[in-house]
C-alpha positions as CSV (number, residue, x, y, z in Angstrom):
1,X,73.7,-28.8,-62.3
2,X,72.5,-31.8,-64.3
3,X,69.9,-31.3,-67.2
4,X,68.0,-34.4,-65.4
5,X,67.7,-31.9,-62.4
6,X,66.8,-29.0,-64.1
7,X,63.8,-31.0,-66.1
8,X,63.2,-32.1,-63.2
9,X,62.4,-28.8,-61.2
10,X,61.2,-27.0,-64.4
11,X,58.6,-30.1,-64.5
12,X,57.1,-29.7,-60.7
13,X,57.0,-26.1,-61.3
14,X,55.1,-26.4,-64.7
15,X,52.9,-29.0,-63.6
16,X,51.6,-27.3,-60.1
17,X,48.1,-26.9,-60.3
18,X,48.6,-23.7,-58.6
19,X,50.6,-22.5,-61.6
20,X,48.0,-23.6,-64.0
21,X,46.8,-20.0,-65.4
22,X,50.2,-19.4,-65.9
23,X,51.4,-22.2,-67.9
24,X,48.5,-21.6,-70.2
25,X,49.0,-18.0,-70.5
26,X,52.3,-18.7,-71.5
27,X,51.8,-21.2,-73.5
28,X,48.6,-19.2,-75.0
29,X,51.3,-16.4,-75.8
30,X,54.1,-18.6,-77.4
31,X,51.4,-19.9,-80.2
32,X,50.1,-16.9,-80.8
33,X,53.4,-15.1,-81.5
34,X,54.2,-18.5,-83.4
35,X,51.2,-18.5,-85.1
36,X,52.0,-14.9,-86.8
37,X,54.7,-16.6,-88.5
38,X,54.7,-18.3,-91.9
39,X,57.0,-21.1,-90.5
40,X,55.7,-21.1,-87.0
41,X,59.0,-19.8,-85.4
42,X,58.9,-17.5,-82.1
43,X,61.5,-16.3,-79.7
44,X,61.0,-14.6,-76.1
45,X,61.0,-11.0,-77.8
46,X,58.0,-12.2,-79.5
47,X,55.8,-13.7,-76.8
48,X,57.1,-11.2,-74.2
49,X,54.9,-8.7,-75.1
50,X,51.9,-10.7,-75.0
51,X,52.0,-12.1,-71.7
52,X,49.9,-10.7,-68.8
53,X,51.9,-8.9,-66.2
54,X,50.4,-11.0,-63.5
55,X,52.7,-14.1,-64.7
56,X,55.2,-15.3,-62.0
57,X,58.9,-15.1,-64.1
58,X,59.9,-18.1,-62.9
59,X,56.4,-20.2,-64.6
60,X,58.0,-18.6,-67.9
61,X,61.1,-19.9,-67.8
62,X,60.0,-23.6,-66.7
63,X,56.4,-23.6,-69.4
64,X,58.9,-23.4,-72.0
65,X,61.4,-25.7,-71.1
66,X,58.8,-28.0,-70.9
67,X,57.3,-27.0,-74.3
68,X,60.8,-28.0,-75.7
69,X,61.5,-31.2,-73.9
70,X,58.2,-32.7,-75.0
71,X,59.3,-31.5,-78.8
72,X,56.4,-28.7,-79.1
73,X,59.3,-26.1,-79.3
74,X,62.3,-27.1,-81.6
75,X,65.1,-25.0,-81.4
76,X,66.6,-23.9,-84.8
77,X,69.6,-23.5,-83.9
78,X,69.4,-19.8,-84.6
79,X,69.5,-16.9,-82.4
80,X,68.3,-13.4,-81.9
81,X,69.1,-10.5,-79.5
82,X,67.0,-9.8,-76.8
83,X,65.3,-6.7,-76.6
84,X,64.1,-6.7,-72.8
85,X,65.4,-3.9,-71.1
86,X,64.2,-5.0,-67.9
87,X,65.6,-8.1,-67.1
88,X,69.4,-7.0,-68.1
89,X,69.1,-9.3,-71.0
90,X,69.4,-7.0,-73.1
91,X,71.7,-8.4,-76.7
92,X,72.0,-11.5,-75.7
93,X,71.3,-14.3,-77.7
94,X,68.0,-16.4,-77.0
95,X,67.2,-19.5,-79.0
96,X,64.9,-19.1,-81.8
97,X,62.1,-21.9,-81.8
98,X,59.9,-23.9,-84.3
99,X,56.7,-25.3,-83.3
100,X,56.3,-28.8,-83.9
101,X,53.1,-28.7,-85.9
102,X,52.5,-32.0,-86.0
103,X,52.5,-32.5,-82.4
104,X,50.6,-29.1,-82.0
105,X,47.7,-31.1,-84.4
106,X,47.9,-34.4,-82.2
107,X,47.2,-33.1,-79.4
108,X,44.3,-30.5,-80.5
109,X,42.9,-33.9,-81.7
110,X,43.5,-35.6,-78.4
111,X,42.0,-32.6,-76.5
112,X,39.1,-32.8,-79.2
113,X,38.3,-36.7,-78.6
């Protein structure tokens, strides 16, 4: 499947309005867990924990795509072993993100305006 597609789906299903609590309860949880970190890095083993367990999976999955193709998550190029023992993830590799700070402070100040 094409990476135009799949931005493409993980887009409509991000930007739903009906998804909306979702999106910012992930994206709530990603910062926070990022925010714990000296250099603002985060994987899913750190924002797993903090998300409410009425989250549709699938809103997950497309919020952070979304996060990274507008460049508020970075990946490192590092990874880390996931931890989940529910999903059968478990020891895989997941990408390690940094958050773009910059952006992060551009659009606090847009939302601020």
């Amino acid at each position: 499947m094409p990476n135009d597609m799949v931005a493409a789906v993980c887009a409509l299903i991000a930007g739903d309005p009906r998804n909306h609590d979702h999106v910012e309860a992930v994206v709530s949880a990603v910062l926070r867990d990022a925010a714990g970190d000296s250099q603002w890095q985060t994987t899913a083993n750190g924002w797993r924990p903090l998300l409410p367990s009425w989250i549709r999976p699938p809103t997950i999955g497309a919020t952070v795509q979304r996060l990274v193709a507008i460049g508020m998550l970075r990946p490192t190029g590092r990874y880390s072993r996931c931890t989940d023992t529910r999903s059968g993830n478990r020891g895989k590799p997941q990408p390690v993100y940094a958050v773009d700070l910059g952006l992060l402070d551009s659009l606090c100040a847009t939302d601020a305006a």
